[in-house]
Every structure is written in structure tokens, then in C-alpha cells.
N, C-alpha and C positions, 0 to 999 in steps of 0.2 A: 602460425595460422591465426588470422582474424578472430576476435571471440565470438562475434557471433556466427561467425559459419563454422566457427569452431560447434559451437552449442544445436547449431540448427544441425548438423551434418550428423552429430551424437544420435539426434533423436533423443536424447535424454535434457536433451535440451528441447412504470408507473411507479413513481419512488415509493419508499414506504415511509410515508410521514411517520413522525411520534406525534402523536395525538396532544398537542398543550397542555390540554387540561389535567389529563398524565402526569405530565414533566409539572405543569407546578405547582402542584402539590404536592411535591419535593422538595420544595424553597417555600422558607418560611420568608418573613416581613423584609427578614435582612438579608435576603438574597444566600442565607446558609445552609447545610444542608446537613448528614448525620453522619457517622464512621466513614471512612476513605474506602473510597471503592477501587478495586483493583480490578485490572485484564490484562490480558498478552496480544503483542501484535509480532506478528511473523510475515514473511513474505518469499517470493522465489521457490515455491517449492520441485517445479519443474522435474515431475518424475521420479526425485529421488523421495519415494515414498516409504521407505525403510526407515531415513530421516526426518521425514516428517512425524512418523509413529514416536519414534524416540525423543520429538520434541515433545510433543504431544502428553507422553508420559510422566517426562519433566517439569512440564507445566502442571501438571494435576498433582505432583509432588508437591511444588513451591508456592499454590497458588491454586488448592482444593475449593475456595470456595471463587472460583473465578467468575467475574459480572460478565466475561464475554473475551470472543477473541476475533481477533479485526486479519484480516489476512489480504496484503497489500498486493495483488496479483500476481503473474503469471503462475497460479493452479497449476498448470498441467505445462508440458511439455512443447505441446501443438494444437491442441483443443480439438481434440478427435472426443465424440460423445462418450466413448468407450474411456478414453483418460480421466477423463469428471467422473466415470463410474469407479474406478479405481481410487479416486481421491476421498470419493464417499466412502467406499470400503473400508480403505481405511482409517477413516476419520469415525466410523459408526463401531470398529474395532478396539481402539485407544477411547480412554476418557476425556472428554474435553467439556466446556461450561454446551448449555444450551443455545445461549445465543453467539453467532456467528456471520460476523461481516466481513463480504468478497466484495475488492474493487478487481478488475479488470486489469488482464495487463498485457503485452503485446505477444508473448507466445500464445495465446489464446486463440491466435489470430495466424498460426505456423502451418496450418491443412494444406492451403492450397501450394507451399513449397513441396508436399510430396505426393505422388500422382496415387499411390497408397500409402497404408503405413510402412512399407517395408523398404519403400522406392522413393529417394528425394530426388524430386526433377526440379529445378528451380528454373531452368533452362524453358520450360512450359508453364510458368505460373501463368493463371490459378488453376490448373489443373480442373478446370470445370467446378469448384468451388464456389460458389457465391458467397458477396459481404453478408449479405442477409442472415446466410445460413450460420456462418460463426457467429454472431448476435444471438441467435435463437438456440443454439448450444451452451451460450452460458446461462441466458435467460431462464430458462430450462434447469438449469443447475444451481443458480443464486435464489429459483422462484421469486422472480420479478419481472417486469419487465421495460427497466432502464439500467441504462449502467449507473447511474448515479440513485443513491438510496439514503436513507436516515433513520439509525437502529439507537436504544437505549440500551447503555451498560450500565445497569444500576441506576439509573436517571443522570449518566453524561450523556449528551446525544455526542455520537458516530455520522459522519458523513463522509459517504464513498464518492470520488469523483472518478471517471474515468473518460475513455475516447469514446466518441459516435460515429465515427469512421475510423474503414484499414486504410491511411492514407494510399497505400500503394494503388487499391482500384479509384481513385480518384484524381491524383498524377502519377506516372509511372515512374517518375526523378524520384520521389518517398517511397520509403518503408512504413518504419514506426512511429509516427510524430503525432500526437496529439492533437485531434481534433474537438474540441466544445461547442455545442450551438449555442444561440441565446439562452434558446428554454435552461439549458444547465446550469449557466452563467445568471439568470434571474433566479434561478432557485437557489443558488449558493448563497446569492447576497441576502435574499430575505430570510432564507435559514441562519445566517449567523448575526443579521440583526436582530431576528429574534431570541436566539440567545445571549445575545449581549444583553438586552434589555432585562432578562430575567437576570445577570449577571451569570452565566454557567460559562466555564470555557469547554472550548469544543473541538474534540477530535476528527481531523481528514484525513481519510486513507486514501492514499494515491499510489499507482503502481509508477509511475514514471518521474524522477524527482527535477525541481525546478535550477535551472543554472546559477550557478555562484551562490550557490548555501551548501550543503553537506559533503560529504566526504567524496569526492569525483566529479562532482559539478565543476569543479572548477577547467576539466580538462574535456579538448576537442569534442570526445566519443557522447558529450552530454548536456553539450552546449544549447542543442535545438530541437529538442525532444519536446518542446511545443510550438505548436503553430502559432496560439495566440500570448506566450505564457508573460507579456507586458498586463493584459487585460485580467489574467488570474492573479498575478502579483497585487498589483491593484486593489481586489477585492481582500484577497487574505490580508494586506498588510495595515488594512485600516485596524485591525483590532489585536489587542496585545493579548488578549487570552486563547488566539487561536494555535492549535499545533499540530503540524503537517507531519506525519510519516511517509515518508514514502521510498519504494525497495530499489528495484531496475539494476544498479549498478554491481548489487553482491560485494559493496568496498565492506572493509573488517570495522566491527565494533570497536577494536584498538586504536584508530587511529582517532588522532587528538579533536579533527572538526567531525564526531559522529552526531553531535548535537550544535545548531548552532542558533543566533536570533539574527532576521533578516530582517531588516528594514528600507521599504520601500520610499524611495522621496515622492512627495507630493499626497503623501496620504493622512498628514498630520499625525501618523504614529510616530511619532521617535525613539520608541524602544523595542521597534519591530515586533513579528511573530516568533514561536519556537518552529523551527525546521527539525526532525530527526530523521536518519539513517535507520533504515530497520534491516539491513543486512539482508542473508537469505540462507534460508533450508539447506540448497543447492550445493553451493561451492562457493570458494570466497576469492574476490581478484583485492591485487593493491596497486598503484603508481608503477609504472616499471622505467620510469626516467628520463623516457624518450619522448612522450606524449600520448604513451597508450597507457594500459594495464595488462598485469600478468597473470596467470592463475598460483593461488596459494599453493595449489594442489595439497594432499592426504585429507585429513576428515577435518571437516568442516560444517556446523551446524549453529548457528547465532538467532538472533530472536530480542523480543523485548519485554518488563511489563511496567506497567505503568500504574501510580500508584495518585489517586485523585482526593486531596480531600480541602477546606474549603479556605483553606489558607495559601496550599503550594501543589504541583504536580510533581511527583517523583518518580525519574523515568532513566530503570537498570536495565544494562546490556547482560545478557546472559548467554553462556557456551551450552550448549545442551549435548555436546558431546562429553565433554568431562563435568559438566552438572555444577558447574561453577559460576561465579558471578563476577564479571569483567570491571566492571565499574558504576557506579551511578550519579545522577545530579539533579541538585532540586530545584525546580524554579518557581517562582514567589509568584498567584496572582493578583488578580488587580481588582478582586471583586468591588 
């Protein structure tokens, strides 16, 4: 069975700037700053909120005094309002840091495949659903209202990127692909020139990951999951301190490209950006040989946290089901 009708058929399947003058007064003369800040970035939780609790737990274990946790989209299953009430549940149940960043990610966007919760008609999409309404369900739930936002962990600024359309009501040949408008694309650039200038490297959470960097990109299922993603490469690859997380695929933290540096021609970086893998809550797929993926299947719960201080970013994969730590690597910046 296809993974995603696999997944859909289960059912289980206004930014916020940081204020400048905030952030820097963080950064002394020489662009440095005080003890390494730490957070966790997780993504995919899609339902399995059992797993989510149990990361959750593990994280307040490993990483009690946590600046934040970045959560790389698809929340919910199908983005029924009642699944974000459940996510809140329990998230307000488990101990987690206070602050907390949600990007967007295409289950979000799963309502109108079912004519109720109990009934998937895909057969009748959108089931009287409107684009609108999905938007204004997370918006409601992120309390904001754009998909794209800019939060501080400890003074790293956090920047959510996500889509502004469900491509499918706009041509009926698409599903999930990634739409940007300008506005999001000029806020990008001016947010990460401004933190270059101050020297900070800066974290992107993206639910949907960019082709030929991490771990599945490289194959079919992951090739075109943006519309514009020549124009977003572009922007990210000008600056060597930027690093992209982002979830979508559920590949395994084990595998060898879970971390990689991209570099885009024409952007006079030549040492690229960091791309990482942030696995997922969910389930976890690998390669299966032919040109898809397969499911891991039994338990599965991966996760990340990243470790920021003014020398290097340090960023460990972790099992949160057996509460172990898979691997890590550091990488040097360029203040």
C-alpha cells in the first residue's frame, strides 16, 4: 500500500518578530554570547500522542532546563480542531520548556479527505471544507496568524517557514507542494540578514524537506515538494550559519546522511548550509530499494536536541523510546 493512503486511510495518520533590541543585548562587541543554549526539535507527531507524551518526558529528563522546543509540523493527524485540542492536552500534561515553535505541515491540511472523522471520502474532496478554514485551525492553535513566525530560544532566533496554500484547491494535479508568497520570501531574507549581521546562526523549521540534502530526498517520493524550492535554496544557501530542520519523510536518525551541508551554486557560499533530518514521533520509513520506502514498523520515537554555543552547534539524535542517544556531530561556526 502507498504510504500515504497508507497514513491518510489510518486516520492516525502576523509573524512574531523578536524585537532587536532584545536579541542584542545578547551579543556583546564581538558578536559572543554566554553558556550554550540548548532545545529540542521533534516533528511528525501525527496522532500518536502516547508518543509524543513519552518524548516529552524524555526531553525534561535530558534537557530540564530547556530554551524551547521547535516542532517541525504535521501536529495532528488531519487537523480536525478537536486533534490540536488533544495535542494541547497533552502537551499541558507532560513537562515541556515554555516556549514552543509550530511550523505547518501537510496533514494539517487531511479534513477535507474525510466527509467526517469517522468517514474517509477522498472520492468527494473537499468535502465542503474550505482552504480558509484549515489556516484558521492552526492559526487558532499556533496563536498567530501566519504560517511563518520568529521565536527566541534563549536569544537563537527560531524561524518557522511553512506553505500558504493547500496546493490541491488551487490545481487539482497537486496534493502537498509547497507554496511561498513573496511576503514570506522577503521576510526570510531580511530575517536572516539581520542575523548575520549581528553574527547569530539561525535556526528554520520546516515541515517539508528540500530535495538532494537529507536522508530521502534523494528519492522520487521527495523530489517536488516545493513549488518554488530553487528560490528558497537561493536565500538559505547564501549563509553558512543557517540550519534547516525539517521532518515530512519519518527517514531513521541512523542513517548515515541524517545531517548534511548543502551548497547552492551561485550564491557565493561555498561551504553551504547545515540541513538536518528530524525524524518523527510517528513511525519511522527507510529506502526499500526499488525507489519507494517501507515502514520500520514496531516502536519508534526519534527526536533531536541541539546544543548552541558561540563557537559550534551541537546537534544529537535521540531514541526516546529506549531513552538512548544515537549519535551526534558538531559543527564549527563562522561567527
Amino acid at each position: 500500500m502507498d504510504r500515504r493512503v497508507f497514513m491518510t486511510a489510518a486516520g492516525a495518520t502576523a509573524a512574531a518578530a523578536l524585537v532587536p533590541g532584545e536579541a542584542a543585548a545578547q551579543v556583546d562587541a564581538q558578536g559572543m554570547w554566554g553558556p550554550a543554549v540548548r532545545f529540542n526539535i521533534i516533528s511528525d507527531i501525527q496522532g500518536d500522542l502516547a508518543d509524543f507524551g513519552r518524548a516529552l518526558d524524555d526531553l525534561a529528563a535530558i534537557n530540564p532546563g530547556s530554551a524551547g522546543l521547535g516542532i517541525a509540523g504535521d501536529i495532528t493527524p488531519r487537523g480536525y480542531d478537536f486533534e490540536y485540542a488533544q495535542v494541547r492536552q497533552t502537551l499541558d500534561r507532560h513537562p515541556h520548556p515554555r516556549k514552543v515553535a509550530w511550523a505547518i505541515g501537510n496533514h494539517e491540511f487531511y479534513v477535507p479527505k474525510w466527509r467526517d472523522p469517522d468517514t474517509l471520502a477522498q472520492e468527494t474532496w473537499p468535502n465542503g471544507t474550505t482552504e480558509d478554514s484549515l489556516f484558521r485551525s492552526f492559526y487558532n492553535f499556533a496563536a498567530r496568524n501566519t504560517v511563518y513566525s520568529e521565536t527566541s530560544f534563549g536569544g537563537i532566533p527560531v524561524l518557522c517557514l511553512g506553505t500558504e496554500r493547500y496546493a490541491k484547491y488551487h490545481d487539482p494535479k497537486l496534493w502537498d507542494e509547497v507554496w511561498i508568497s513573496d511576503q514570506q520570501f522577503t521576510w526570510l531574507e531580511q530575517r536572516l540578514r539581520y542575523w548575520a549581521t549581528w553574527r547569530k546562526p539561525v535556526m528554520v523549521l520546516t515541515h517539508h524537506p528540500l530535495p538532494n540534502t537529507v536522508s530521502g530526498t534523494h528519492n522520487k517520493l521527495y523530489r517536488s515538494d516545493y513549488l518554488q524550492a530553487d528560490r528558497l535554496l537561493s536565500i538559505l544557501g547564501r549563509y553558512r550559519d543557517v540550519f534547516l530542520f525539517s521532518g515530512h519523510t519519518h527517514w531513521d536518525l541512523n542513517l548515515s546522511d541524517w545531517v548534511v551541508r548543502r551548497v547552492v551554486p551561485g550564491t557565493g557560499n561555498l561551504e553551504g548550509f547545515t540541513v538536518v533530518n528530524t525524524a518523527a514521533v510517528q513511525v519511522g520509513w527507510v529506502d526499500d530499494g526499488k525507489g519507494g520506502e517501507v515502514s520500520l514498523g514496531g516502536a519508534f520515537n526519534q527526536g533531536l536536541q541541539v546544543e548552541v554555543s558561540n563557537r559550534s552547534v551541537v546537534i544529537k539524535a535521540r531514541d526516546f523510546t529506549t531513552r538512548t542517544w544515537l549519535k551526534q556531530i558538531t559543527v564549527p561556526l563562522h561567527l
